[in-house]
KETIVO-377549 format. One line per field, with one value per residue (C-alpha): residue number from 1; chain; x, y, z. Coordinates in nm, 4 decimals. Layout:
% residues N
seq <- [NUM;...]
mol <- [A;...]
u <- [X;...]
v <- [Y;...]
w <- [Z;...]
% end
This chain:
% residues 542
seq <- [1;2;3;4;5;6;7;8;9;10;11;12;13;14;15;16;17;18;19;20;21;22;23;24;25;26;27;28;29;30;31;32;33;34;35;36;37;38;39;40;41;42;43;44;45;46;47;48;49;50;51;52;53;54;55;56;57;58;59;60;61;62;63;64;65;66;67;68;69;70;71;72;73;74;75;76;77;78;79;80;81;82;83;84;85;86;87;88;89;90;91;92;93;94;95;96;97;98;99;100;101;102;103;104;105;106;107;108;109;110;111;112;113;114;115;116;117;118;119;120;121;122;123;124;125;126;127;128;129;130;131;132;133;134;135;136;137;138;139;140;141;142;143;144;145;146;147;148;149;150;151;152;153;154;155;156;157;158;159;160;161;162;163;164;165;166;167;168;169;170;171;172;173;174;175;176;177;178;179;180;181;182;183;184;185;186;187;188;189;190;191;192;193;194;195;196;197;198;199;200;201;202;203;204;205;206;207;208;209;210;211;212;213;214;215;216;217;218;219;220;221;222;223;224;225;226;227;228;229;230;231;232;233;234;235;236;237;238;239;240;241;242;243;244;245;246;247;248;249;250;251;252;253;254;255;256;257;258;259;260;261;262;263;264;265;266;267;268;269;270;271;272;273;274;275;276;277;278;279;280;281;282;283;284;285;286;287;288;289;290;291;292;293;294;295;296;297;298;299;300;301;302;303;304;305;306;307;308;309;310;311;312;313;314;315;316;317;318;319;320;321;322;323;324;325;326;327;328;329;330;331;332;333;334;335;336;337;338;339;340;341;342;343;344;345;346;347;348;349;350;351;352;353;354;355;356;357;358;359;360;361;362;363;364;365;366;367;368;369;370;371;372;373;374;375;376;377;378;379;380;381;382;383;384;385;386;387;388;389;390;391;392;393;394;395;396;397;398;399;400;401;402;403;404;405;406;407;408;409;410;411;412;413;414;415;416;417;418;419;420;421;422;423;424;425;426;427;428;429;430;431;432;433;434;435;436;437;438;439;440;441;442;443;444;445;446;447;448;449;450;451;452;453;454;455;456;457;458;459;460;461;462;463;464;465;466;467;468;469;470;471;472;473;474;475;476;477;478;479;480;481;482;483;484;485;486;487;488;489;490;491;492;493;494;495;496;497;498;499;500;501;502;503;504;505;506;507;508;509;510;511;512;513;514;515;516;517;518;519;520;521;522;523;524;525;526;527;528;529;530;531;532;533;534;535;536;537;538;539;540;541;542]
mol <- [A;A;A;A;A;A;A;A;A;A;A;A;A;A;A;A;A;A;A;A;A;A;A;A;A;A;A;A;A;A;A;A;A;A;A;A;A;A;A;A;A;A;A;A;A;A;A;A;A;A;A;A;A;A;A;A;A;A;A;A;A;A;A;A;A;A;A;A;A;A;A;A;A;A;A;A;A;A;A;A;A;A;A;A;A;A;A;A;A;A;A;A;A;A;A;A;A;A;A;A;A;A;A;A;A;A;A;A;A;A;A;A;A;A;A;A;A;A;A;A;A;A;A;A;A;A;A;A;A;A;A;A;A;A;A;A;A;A;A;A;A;A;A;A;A;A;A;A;A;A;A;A;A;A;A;A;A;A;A;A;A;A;A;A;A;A;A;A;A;A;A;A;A;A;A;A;A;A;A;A;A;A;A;A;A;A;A;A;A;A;A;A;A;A;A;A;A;A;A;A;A;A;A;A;A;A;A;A;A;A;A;A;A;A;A;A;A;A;A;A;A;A;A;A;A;A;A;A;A;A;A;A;A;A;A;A;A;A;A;A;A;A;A;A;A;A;A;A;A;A;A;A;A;A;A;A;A;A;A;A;A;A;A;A;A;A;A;A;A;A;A;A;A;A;A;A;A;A;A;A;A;A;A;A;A;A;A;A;A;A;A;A;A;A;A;A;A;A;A;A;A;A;A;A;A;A;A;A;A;A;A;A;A;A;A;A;A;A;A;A;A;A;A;A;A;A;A;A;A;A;A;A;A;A;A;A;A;A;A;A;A;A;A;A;A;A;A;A;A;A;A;A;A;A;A;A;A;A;A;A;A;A;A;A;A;A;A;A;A;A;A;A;A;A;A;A;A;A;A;A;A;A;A;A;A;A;A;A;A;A;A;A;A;A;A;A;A;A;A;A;A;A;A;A;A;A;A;A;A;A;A;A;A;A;A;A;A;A;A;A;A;A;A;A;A;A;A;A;A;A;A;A;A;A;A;A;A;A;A;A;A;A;A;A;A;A;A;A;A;A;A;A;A;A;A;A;A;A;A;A;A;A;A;A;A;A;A;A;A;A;A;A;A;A;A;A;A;A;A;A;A;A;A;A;A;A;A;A;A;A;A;A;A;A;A;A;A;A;A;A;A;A;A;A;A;A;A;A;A;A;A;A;A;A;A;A;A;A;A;A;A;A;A;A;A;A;A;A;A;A;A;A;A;A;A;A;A;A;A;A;A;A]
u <- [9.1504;8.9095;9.1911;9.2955;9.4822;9.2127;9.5445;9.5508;9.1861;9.3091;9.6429;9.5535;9.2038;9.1258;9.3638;9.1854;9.2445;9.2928;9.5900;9.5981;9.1921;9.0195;8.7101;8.9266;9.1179;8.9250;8.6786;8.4790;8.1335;8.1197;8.2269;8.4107;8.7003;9.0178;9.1676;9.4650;9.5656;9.6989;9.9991;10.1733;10.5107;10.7029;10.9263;11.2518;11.5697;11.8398;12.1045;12.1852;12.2099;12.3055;12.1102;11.6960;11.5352;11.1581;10.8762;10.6797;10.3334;10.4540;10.6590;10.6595;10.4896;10.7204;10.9267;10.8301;10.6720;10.4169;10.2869;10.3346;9.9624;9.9668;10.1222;10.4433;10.6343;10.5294;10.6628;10.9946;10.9479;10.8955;11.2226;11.4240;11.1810;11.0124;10.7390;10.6870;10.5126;10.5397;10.2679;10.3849;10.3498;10.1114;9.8835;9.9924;10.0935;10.4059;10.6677;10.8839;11.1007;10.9219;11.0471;10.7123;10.4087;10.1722;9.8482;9.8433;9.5031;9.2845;9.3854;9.7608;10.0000;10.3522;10.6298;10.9570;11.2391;11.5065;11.8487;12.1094;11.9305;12.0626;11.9842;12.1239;12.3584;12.4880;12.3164;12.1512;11.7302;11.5997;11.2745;11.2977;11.3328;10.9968;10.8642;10.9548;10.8341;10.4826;10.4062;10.5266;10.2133;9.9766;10.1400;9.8898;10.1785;10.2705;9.9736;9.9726;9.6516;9.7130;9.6887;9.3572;9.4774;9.6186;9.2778;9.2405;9.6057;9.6624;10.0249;10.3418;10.6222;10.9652;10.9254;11.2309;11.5990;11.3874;11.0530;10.7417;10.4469;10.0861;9.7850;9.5056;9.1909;8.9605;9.0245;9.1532;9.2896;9.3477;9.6024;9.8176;9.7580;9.8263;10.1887;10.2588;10.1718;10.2562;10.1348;10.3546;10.7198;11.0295;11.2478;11.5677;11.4742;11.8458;11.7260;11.4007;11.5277;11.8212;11.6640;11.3193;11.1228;11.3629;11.3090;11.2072;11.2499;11.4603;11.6352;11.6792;11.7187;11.5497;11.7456;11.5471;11.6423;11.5373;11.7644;11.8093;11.9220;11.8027;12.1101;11.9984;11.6381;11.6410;11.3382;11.1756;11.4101;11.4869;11.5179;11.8095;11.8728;12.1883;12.1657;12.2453;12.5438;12.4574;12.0805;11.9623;11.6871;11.8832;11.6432;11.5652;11.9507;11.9155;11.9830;12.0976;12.3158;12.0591;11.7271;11.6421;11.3154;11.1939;10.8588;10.6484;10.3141;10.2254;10.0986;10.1421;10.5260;10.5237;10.4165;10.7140;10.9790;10.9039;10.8490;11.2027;11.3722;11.4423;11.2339;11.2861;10.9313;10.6528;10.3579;9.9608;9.9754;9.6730;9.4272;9.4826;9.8229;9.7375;9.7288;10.0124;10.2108;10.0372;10.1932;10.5546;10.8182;11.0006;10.8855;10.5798;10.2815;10.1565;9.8305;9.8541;9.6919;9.5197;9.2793;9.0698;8.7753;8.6228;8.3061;8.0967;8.1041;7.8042;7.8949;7.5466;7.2905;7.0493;6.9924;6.8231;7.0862;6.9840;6.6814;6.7882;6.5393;6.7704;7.0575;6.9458;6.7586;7.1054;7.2899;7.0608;7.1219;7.4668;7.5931;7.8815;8.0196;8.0030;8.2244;8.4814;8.5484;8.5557;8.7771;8.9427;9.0438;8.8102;9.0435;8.7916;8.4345;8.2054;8.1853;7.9333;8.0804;8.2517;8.5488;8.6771;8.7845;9.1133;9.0505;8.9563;9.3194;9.3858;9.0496;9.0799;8.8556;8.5813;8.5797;8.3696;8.0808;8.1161;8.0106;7.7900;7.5751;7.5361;7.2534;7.3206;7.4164;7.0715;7.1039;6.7402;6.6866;6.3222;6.2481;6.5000;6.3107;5.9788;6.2011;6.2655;5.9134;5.7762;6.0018;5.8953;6.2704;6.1992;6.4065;6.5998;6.9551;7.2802;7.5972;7.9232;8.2568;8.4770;8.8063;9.0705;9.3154;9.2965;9.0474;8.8851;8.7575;8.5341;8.4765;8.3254;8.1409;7.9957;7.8439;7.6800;7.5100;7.3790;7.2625;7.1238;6.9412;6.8164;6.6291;6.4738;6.7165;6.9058;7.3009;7.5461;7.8860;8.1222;8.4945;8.7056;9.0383;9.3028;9.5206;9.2103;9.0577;9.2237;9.1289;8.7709;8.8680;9.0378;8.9199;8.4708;8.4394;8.5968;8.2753;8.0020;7.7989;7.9110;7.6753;7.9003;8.2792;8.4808;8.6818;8.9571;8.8731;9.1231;9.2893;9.6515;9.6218;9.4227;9.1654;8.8422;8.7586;9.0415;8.7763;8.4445;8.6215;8.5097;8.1747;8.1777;7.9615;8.2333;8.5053;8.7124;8.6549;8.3125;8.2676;7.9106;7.8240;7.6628;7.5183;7.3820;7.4020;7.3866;7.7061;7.8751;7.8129;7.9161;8.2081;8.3062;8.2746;8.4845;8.7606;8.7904;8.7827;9.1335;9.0206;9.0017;8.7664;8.5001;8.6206;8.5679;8.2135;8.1147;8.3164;8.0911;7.7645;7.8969;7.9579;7.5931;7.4804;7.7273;7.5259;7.1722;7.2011;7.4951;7.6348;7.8907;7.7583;7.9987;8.1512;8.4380;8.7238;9.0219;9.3547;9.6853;9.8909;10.2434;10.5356;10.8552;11.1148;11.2756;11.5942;11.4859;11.2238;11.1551;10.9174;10.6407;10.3144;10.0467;9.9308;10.2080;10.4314;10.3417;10.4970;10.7354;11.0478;10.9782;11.2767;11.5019;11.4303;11.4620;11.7521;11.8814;11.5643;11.8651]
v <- [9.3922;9.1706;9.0654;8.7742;8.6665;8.3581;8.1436;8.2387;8.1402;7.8153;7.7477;7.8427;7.7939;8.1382;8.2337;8.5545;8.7297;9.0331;9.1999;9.0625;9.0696;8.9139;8.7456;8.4353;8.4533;8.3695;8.0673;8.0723;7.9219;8.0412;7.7519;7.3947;7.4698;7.2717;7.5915;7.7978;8.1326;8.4146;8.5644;8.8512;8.7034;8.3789;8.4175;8.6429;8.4551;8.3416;8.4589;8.4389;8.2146;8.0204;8.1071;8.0344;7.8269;7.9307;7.7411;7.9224;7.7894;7.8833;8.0923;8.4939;8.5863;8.9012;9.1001;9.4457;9.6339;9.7889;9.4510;9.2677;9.1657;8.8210;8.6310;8.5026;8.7911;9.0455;8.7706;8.7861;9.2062;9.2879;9.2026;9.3751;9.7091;9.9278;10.1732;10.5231;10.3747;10.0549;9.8370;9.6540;9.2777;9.3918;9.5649;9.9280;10.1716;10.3477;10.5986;10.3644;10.5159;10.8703;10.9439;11.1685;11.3001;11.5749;11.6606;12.0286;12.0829;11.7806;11.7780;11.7605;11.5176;11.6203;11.3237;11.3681;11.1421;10.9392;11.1046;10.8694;10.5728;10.4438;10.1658;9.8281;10.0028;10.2778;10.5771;10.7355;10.7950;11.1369;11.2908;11.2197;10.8697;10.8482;11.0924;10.8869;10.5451;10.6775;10.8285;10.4920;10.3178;10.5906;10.5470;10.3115;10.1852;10.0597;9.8696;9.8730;9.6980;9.9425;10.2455;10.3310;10.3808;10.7515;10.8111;11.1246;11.2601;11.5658;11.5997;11.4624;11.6951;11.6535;11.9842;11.9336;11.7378;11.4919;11.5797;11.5046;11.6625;11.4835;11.7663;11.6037;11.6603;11.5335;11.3862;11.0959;10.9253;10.5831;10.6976;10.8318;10.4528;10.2635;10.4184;10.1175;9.8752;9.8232;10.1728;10.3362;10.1167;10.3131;10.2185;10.4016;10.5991;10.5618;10.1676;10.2035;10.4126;10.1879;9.8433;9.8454;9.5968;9.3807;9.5473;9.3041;9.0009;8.7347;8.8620;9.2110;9.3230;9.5110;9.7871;9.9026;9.9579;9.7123;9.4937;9.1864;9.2570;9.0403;8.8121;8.5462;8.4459;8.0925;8.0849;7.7820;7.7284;7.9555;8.3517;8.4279;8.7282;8.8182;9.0799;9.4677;9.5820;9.9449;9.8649;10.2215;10.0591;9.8714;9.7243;9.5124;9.3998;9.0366;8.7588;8.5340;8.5132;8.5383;8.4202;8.1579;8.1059;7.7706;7.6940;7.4027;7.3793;7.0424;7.1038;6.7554;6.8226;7.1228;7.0120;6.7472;6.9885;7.1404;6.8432;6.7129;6.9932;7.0642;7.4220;7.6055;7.7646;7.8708;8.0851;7.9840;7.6267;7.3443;7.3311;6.9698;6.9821;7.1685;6.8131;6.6857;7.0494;7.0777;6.7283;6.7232;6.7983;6.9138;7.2478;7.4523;7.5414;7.9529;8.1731;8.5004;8.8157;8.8886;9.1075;8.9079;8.6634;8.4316;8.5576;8.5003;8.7917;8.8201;8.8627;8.9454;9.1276;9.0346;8.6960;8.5497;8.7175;9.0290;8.9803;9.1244;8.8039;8.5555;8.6449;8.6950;8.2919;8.1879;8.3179;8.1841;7.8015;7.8253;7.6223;7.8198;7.5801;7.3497;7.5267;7.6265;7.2442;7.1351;7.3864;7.5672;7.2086;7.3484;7.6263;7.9741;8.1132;8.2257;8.5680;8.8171;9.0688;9.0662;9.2252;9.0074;9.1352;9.1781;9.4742;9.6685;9.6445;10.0927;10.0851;9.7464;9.9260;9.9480;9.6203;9.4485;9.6982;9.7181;9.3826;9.2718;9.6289;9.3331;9.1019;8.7219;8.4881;8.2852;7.9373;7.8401;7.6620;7.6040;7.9745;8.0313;7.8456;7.9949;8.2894;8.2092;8.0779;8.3985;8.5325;8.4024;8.2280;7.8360;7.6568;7.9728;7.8992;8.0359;7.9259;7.9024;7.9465;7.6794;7.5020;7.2290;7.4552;7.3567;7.1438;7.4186;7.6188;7.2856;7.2527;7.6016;7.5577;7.2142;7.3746;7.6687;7.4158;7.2326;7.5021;7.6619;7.3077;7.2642;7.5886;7.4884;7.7067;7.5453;7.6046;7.4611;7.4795;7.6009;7.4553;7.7221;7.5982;7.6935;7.9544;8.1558;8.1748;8.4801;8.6206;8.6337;8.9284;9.1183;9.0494;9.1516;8.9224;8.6003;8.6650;8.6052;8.3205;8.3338;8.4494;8.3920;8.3494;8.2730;8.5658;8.5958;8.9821;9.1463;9.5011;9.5526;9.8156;9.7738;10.0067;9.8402;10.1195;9.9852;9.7325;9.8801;10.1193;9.8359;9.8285;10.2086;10.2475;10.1770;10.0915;9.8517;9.6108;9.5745;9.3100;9.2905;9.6606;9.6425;10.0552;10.2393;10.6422;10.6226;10.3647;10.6418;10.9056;10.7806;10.5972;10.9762;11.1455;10.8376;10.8731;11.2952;11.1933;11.1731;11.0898;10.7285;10.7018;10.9017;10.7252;10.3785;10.4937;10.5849;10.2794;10.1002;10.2510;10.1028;9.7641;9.8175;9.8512;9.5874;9.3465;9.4739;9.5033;9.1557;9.2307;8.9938;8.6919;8.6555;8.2949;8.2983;8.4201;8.2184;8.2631;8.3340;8.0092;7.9710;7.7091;7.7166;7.4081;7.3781;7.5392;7.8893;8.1359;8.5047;8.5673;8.7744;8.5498;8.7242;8.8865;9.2242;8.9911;9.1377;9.4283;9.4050;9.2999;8.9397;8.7076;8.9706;8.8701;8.5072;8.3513;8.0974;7.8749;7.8174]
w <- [9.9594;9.7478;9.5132;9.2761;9.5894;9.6725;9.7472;10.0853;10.0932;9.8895;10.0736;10.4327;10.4170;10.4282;10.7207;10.8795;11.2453;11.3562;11.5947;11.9701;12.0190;11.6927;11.6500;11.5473;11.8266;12.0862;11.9359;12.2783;12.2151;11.8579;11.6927;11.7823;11.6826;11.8417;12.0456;11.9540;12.0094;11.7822;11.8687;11.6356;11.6487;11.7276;12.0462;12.0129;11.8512;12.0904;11.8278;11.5244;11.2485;10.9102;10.5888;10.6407;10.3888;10.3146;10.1223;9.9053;9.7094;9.4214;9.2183;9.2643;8.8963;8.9459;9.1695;9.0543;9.3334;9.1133;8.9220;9.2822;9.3498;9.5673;9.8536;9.6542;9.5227;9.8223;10.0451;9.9072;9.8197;10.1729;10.3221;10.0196;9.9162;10.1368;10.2097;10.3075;10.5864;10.7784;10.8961;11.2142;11.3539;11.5540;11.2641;11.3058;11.0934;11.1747;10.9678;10.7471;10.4957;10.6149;10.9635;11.0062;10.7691;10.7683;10.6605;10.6991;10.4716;10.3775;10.0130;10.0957;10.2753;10.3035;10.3829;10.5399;10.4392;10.6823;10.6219;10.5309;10.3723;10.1115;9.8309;9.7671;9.5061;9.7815;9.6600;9.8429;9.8890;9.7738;9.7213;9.3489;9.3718;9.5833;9.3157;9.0403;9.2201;9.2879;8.9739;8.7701;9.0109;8.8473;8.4664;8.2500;8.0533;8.3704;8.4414;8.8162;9.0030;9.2531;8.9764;9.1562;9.4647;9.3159;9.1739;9.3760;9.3372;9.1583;9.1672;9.3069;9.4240;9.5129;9.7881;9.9125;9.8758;10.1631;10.1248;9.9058;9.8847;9.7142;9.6571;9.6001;9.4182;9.7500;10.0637;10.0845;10.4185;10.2312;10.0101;10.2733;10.5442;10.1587;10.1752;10.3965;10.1363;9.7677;9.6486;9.9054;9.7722;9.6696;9.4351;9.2803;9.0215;8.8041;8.8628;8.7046;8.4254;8.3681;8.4267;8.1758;8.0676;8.3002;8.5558;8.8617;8.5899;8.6394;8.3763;8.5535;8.9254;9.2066;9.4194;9.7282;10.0619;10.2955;10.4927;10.2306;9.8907;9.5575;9.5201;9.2490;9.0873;8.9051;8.7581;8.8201;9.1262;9.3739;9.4702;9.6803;9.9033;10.0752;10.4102;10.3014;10.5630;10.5438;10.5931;10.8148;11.0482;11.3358;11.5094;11.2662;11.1034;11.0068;11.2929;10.9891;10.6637;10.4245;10.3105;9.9852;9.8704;9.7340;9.5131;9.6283;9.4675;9.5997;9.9587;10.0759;9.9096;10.1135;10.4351;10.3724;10.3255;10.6456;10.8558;10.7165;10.7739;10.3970;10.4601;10.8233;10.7607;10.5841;10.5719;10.4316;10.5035;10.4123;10.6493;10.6179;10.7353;11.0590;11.3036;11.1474;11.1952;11.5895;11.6526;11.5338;11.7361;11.4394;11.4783;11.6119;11.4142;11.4840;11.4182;11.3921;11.3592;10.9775;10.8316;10.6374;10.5917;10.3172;10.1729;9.8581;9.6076;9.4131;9.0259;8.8651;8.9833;8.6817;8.7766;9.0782;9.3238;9.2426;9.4623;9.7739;9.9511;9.7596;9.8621;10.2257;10.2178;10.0633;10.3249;10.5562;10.4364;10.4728;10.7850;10.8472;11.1269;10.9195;10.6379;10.9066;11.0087;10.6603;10.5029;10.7828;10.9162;11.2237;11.3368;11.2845;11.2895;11.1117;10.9774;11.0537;10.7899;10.4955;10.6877;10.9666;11.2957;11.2224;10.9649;11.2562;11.4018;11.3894;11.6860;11.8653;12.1553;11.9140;11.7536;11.9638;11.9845;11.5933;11.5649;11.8624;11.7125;11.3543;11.3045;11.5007;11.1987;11.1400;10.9969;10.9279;10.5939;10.6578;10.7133;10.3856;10.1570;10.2607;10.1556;9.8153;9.7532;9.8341;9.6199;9.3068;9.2958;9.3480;9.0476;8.9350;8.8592;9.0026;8.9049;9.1483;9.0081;9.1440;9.0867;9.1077;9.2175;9.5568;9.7843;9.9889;9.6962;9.6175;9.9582;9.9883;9.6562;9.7204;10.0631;9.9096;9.6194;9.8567;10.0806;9.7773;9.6657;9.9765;10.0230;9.6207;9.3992;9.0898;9.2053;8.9665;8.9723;8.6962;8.6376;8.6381;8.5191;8.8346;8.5915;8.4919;8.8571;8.9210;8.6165;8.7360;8.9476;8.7161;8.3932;8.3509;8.0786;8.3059;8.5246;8.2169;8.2902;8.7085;8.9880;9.2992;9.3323;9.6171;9.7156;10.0562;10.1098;10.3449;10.3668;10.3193;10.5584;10.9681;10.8496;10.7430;10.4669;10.2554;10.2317;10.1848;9.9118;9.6915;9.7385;9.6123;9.2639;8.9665;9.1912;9.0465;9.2544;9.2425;9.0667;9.0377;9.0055;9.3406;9.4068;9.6674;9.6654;10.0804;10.0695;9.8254;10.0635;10.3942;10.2231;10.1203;10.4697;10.6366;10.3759;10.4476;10.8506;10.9594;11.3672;11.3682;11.5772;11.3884;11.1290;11.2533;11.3390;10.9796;10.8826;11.0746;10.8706;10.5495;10.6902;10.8472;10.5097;10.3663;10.5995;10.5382;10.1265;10.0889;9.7823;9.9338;10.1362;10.4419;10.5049;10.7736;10.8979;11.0741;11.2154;10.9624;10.9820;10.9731;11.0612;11.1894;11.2391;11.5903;11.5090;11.4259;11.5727;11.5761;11.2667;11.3095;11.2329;11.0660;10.7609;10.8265;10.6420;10.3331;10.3775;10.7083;10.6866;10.8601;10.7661;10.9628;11.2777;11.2276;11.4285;11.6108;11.8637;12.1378]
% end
């Protein structure tokens, strides 16, 4: 999802690969990278184990499942709430919280509930709680990002003591695959109604069902979460006594903490720290499988970018190799979409054909400055968002002024002070005076058309009010096909088009990194983390 979440771009340098056969998987000639291989999971726990200490960048904003937005609090949220669906290690979806759904006309899905869950508190989970947790995602007052996700819904039913039913108002395949991420979380309903303003505060609580329960947030400090005894999946009962989070937003700090043993892991590391992490015998640094890639979003389509020949001789100066070694400390490629590989996890058997049928990346800045000469373009301006936040957002920025100087276009770059970055991507009047910003687009889901959904006209997230009536229309025939396959096909049309019209300006993709110190093992790797229960299978290394 192209989402305020550019601190996986920041912290990880734009970590991106996709489940067991990736473009970033394999670097083969595409790029000089040093080799590694993506693997979904570290190797299985010997036993079990004390309480895991895990570094954080920084400080979940929130632990509300319907405000949770970024890498921080659905780190911590996905091994205490759940969804009505799962997505797996391996970038799968399978039932979760619903032991089996239905789509019996295309306007309707129909979930059956798991007997004999219950929540932290002991009750137990009923249709009306999932009722009452879906609806508060489509309440304004809530003020869920991921209200648009139920744009299509018409109703929510409690059909049953165990099952729900959502009638829709079109079809819409995405809603029902975004039940295994944030939009499809359950919480207790007597907890929301009870809890507030507080609720998922550190002044209030969570109560989900997973297999840790929220034991203690210090703000500023630490979030601590104790195992759940009566926790109803047991495959996946914890290998450990617990999990606490700590906040490190210094990433040389960071790297410390692991390296002394003070953390036992951490995922989205500095690309700077990946020699260092390769080297120590302290622990073992792992890529895994992810869905997304760094690309360059175009804000305004008034200015110089909104010649289609601009943006294709920018994109032609841009020495994507070159990007990948100097802010993916070498360890990707370069990206020949705006969705990497990895988004394409639900049809790995496709993947390939998807994108050898895409144009060869061409980095010619001689023939793109002819390009913008003919164009009438030579000296217009375009201004770069960038920002201190972290040192591979000025990376990427400094590249694409140059590129952009060098093929005779005016490219300055813009400050953006590191708390209002994300802002740009929620906020229309944060993107006045900005032509391009950095963005780390991925899907919470392996299906690429969680992606192009942005690209739709009015969407949300499309932040420069990119349109094109033939995008609108296949995007509406792919999201009413419920075969995969078809649908990856007419997936494939949009990103086609994506590439032909580059309202976003691909960059690279690269593999999700994450570390582990020598005592434990057993985490799953890659981007699934979000929203699978990871820390529970971390246990003893021997």
């Amino acid at each position: 999802m192209r989402t305020p979440r550019v601190l996986a771009l920041i912290l990880c340098a734009t970590a991106v690969a996709a489940a067991g056969c990736s473009g970033a998987d394999k670097p083969k000639d595409r790029t000089a990278a040093p080799a590694y291989e993506v693997t979904p999971s570290s190797p299985a726990a010997k036993g079990p184990t004390g309480t895991v200490t895990w570094s954080l960048y920084a400080e979940p904003y929130t632990l509300d499942y319907a405000l949770a937005y970024d890498y921080p609090p659905n780190t911590v949220l996905a091994n205490v709430c759940e969804q009505l669906l799962r997505v797996t290690p391996d970038l799968r979806i399978e039932p979760g919280l619903a032991e089996k759904f239905t789509n019996p006309d295309p306007r309707t899905w129909v979930y059956t509930l798991r007997s004999g869950v219950t929540f932290h508190d002991g009750s137990p989970l009923t249709a009306d709680d999932v009722v009452a947790s879906l609806k508060r995602q489509m309440d304004p007052k809530t003020g869920s990002p991921w209200g648009t996700t139920f744009k299509n819904v018409d109703s929510i039913t409690a059909s049953g003591p165990l099952e729900v039913t959502i009638r829709l108002t079109k079809p819409d395949v995405l809603l029902n695959e975004l039940m295994a991420a944030s939009p499809g979380t359950i919480e207790s309903a007597a907890t929301l109604a009870a809890e507030g303003k507080d609720y998922g505060t550190p002044q209030g609580t969570v109560n989900c069902t997973g297999p840790y329960a929220l034991d203690t947030w210090t703000q500023g400090e630490s979030v601590t979460l104790k195992t759940y005894p009566r926790y109803w999946d047991k495959a996946l009962v914890p290998k450990n006594d617990g999990v606490v989070f700590t906040f490190v937003e210094d990433p040389a700090a960071r790297v410390n903490a692991l390296l002394s043993g003070d953390a036992d892991g951490g995922y989205l590391l500095p690309s700077s720290s990946f020699p260092q992490l390769r080297d120590t015998p302290k622990g073992t640094l792992y890529f895994g499988p992810n869905t997304a890639a760094a690309d360059l979003s175009v804000l305004n389509l008034k200015g110089a970018l909104g010649d289609l020949t601009v943006r294709r001789a920018l994109s032609m100066a841009l020495d994507r190799k070159g990007i990948v070694k100097a802010a993916a400390g070498g360890i990707g490629i370069p990206a020949k979409a705006p969705t990497a590989r990895g988004a394409w996890a639900l049809t790995p058997e496709r993947t390939d054909a998807v994108f050898d049928g895409l144009p060869e990346l061409t980095y010619d800045p001689a023939a793109a400055k002819k390009l913008v000469t003919e164009a009438g373009a030579t000296g217009r301006k375009i201004t770069v968002a960038t920002s201190s936040l972290a040192p591979e957002i000025s990376v990427v920025a400094n590249a694409v002024q140059a590129a952009g100087r060098q093929i005779g276009l005016d490219v300055t770059l813009k400050p953006v002070a590191p708390e209002a970055y994300s802002s740009i991507f929620v906020d229309p009047s944060a993107r006045e005076g900005l032509d391009l910003v950095i963005t780390n687009g991925y899907d919470n889901t392996p299906d690429p058309l969680e992606f192009y959904q942005y690209l739709r006209t009015g969407d949300f997230g499309n932040y420069g009010g990119w349109s094109n009536a033939e995008y609108d229309a296949v995007f509406d025939r792919a999201n009413a096909e419920t075969d995969p396959a078809k649908r990856t096909e007419l997936t494939a049309q949009l990103q086609k088009i994506a590439v032909r019209e580059l309202p976003i300006i691909p960059l690279y993709e690269a593999p999700y990194p994450m570390f582990l110190g020598s005592g434990v093992t057993g985490a799953p790797t890659g981007i699934a983390q979000l929203y699978y229960p990871w820390a529970a299978s971390i246990g003893a290394a021997k």
